[in-house]
Structures are given as C-alpha cells and as structure tokens.
N, C-alpha and C positions, 0 to 999 in steps of 0.2 A: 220328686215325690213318688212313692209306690203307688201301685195300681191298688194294692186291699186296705192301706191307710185312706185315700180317697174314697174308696167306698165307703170305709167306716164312717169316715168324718159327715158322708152324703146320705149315707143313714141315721144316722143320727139326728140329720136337721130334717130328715122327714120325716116327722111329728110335727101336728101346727104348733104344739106348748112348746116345745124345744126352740123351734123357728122363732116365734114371737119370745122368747128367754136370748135367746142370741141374739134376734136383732137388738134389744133393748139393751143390754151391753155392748153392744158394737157402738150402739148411740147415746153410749153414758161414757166413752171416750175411756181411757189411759187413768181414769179415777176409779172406774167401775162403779157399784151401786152395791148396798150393803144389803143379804138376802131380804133383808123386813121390807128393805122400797123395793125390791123386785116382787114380792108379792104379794103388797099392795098393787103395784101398779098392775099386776098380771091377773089381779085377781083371784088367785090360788089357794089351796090348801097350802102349811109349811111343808107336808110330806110328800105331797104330788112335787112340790117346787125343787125335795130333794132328793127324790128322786130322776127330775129330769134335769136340773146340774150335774148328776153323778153321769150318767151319758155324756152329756158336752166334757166333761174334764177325762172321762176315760176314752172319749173320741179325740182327746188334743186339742180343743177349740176353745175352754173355758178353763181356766186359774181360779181357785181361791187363796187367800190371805188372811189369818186372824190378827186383828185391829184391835187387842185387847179383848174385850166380849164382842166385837163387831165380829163376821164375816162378810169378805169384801170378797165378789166375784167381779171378774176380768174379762171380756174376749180376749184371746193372743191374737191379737190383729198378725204376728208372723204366721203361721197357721192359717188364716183364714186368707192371706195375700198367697202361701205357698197354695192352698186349693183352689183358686181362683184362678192362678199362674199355670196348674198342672189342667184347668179347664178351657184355657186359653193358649196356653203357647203354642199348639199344634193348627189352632183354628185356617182354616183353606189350606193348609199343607196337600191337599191329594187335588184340589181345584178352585176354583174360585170361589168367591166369599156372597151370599146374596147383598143385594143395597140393601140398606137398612132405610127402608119408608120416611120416618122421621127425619131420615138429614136431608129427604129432597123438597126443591125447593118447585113449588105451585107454576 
C-alpha cells in the first residue's frame, strides 16, 4: 500500500460520522445494510449520510450496489485488512515492541 492511499483512507475515517458509517458496515458483515437502515440506525440526515459515503467510496473503504431501488453499501473488508496490514507490518521493526498490559497476567 502507498504511503498517500493510507493517508487518504485515515482521513477519511477521521470524521466521528464516517467512523461510526464504517464501523457499522464493517458490522453488518459481506450483506452490507441498505442506505435507509444505515440512517436510521446513524441517526442522519439522507444528505449528510451521502455525503459521507461519497468520502468512504472515494477513500476505497466502502462499495455501493443498486438492489433494484435498494442501495446496498459494503465495507471492502480487502481495503480495510490492506490498511491495517500497511499499519502493522512494520510494528518493532527499528526496536522492541512495549507489553501490552492486558495480556499480563496479576
């Protein structure tokens, strides 16, 4: 992954509306959610809602699909393993890594 693809895609999720629009596709799984339940569930205006799916799909993070009169948005869970993988693969590469508090044990 490019270094200005990663930025895009990490600007993009820094908006709290974007954030909570992506998690909630990430957690509506490989069906996705048809925009009407994502903004009931988000609580939104239609136009706030489409304007911040136009960010997530011009960032590479989010698909849509017309279902007939439905639109279905997506996470590309590829995309979001490839930013995750470009935010990890390096991790301790120049020194060691700190413990992570939670896996010790009392």
């Amino acid at each position: 992954m490019k270094l200005e693809l990663a930025a895009s895609q990490l600007e993009s999720l820094g908006n709290p509306t974007r954030l909570r629009l992506y998690r909630a596709l990430v957690r509506a799984g490989t069906g996705g959610l048809p925009v009407g339940g994502l903004q009931q569930k988000l609580g939104i205006p239609a136009s706030t809602l489409s304007h911040h799916c136009r960010k997530l799909i011009d960032a590479g993070l989010v698909t849509q699909e017309r279902n007939g009169t439905t639109l279905i948005c997506r996470a590309d869970y590829g995309a979001m393993a490839s930013l995750i993988g470009y935010l990890a693969d390096e991790c301790c590469a120049d020194g060691a890594c700190a413990e992570n508090p939670e896996n010790t044990e009392a």
